[in-house]
VMD Tcl script that draws the C-alpha trace (Angstrom):
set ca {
  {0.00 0.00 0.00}
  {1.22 3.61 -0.99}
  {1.45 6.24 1.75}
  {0.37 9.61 0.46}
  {1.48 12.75 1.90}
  {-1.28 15.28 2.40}
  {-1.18 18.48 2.36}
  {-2.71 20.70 4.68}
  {-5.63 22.72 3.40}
  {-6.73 25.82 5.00}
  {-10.43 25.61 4.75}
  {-11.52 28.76 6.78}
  {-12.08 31.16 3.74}
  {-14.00 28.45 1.79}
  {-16.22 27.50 4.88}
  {-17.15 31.00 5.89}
  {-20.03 30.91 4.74}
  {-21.56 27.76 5.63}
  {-20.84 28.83 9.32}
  {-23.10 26.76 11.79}
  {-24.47 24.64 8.47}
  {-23.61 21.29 7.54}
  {-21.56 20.26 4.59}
  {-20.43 17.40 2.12}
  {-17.15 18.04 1.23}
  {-15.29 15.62 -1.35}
  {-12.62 13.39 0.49}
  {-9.44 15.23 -0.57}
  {-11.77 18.49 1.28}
  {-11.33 20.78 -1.96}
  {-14.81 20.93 -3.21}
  {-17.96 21.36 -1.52}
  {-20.76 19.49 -2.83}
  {-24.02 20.84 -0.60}
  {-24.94 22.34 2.77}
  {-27.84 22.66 4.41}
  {-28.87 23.61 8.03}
  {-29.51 20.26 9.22}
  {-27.61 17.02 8.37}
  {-30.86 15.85 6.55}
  {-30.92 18.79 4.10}
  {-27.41 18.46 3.28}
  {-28.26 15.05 2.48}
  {-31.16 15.94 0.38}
  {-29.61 18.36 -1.72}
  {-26.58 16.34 -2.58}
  {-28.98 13.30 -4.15}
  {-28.00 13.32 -8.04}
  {-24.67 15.93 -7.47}
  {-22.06 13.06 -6.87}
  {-23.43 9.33 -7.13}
  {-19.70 7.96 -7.92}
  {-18.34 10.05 -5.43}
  {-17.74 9.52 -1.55}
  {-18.14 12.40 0.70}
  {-17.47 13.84 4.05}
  {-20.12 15.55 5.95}
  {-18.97 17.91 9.22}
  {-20.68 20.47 10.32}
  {-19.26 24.04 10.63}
  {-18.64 25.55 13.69}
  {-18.74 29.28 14.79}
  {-15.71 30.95 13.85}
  {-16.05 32.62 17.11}
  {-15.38 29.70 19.50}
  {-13.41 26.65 19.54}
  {-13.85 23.04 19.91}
  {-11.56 20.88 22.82}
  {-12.59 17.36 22.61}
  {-12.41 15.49 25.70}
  {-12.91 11.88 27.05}
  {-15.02 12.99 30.42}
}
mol new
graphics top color blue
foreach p $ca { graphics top sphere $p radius 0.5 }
foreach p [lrange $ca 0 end-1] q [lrange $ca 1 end] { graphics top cylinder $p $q radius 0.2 }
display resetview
C-alpha cells in the first residue's frame, strides 16, 4: 500500500459561509458538494450531485469559539 502525503488545506475562507451549516465536502476536502442547516438537508440536496463520489459531511462551527474534545 502507498502512503500519500497530504497536504494541509486551509479551509476557513471556503467554509465562511456555511458557518453553523452542515456540509459534504469531497474526500481530498477541496470541493464542496451541498450544505444545508440540518444534516438531513445536506443530504437531500446532494442526491443526483455526486453518485460515484464519496463524501465527508462535518458540520461548521462558529468561527467565534473553539472546539476541545475530551474523554469525560
Amino acid at each position: 500500500m502507498k502512503n500519500k502525503i497530504i497536504k494541509s488545506i486551509d479551509l476557513s475562507k471556503k467554509l465562511r459561509t456555511y458557518e453553523n451549516k452542515w456540509v459534504a465536502l469531497s474526500l481530498d476536502y477541496r470541493k464542496i458538494f451541498s450544505s444545508g442547516k440540518t444534516l438531513e438537508e445536506a443530504i437531500k440536496k446532494l442526491q443526483g450531485k455526486c453518485e460515484k463520489e464519496k463524501v465527508i459531511f462535518f458540520k461548521v462551527l462558529p468561527f467565534d469559539m473553539a472546539y476541545v474534545p475530551s474523554n469525560v
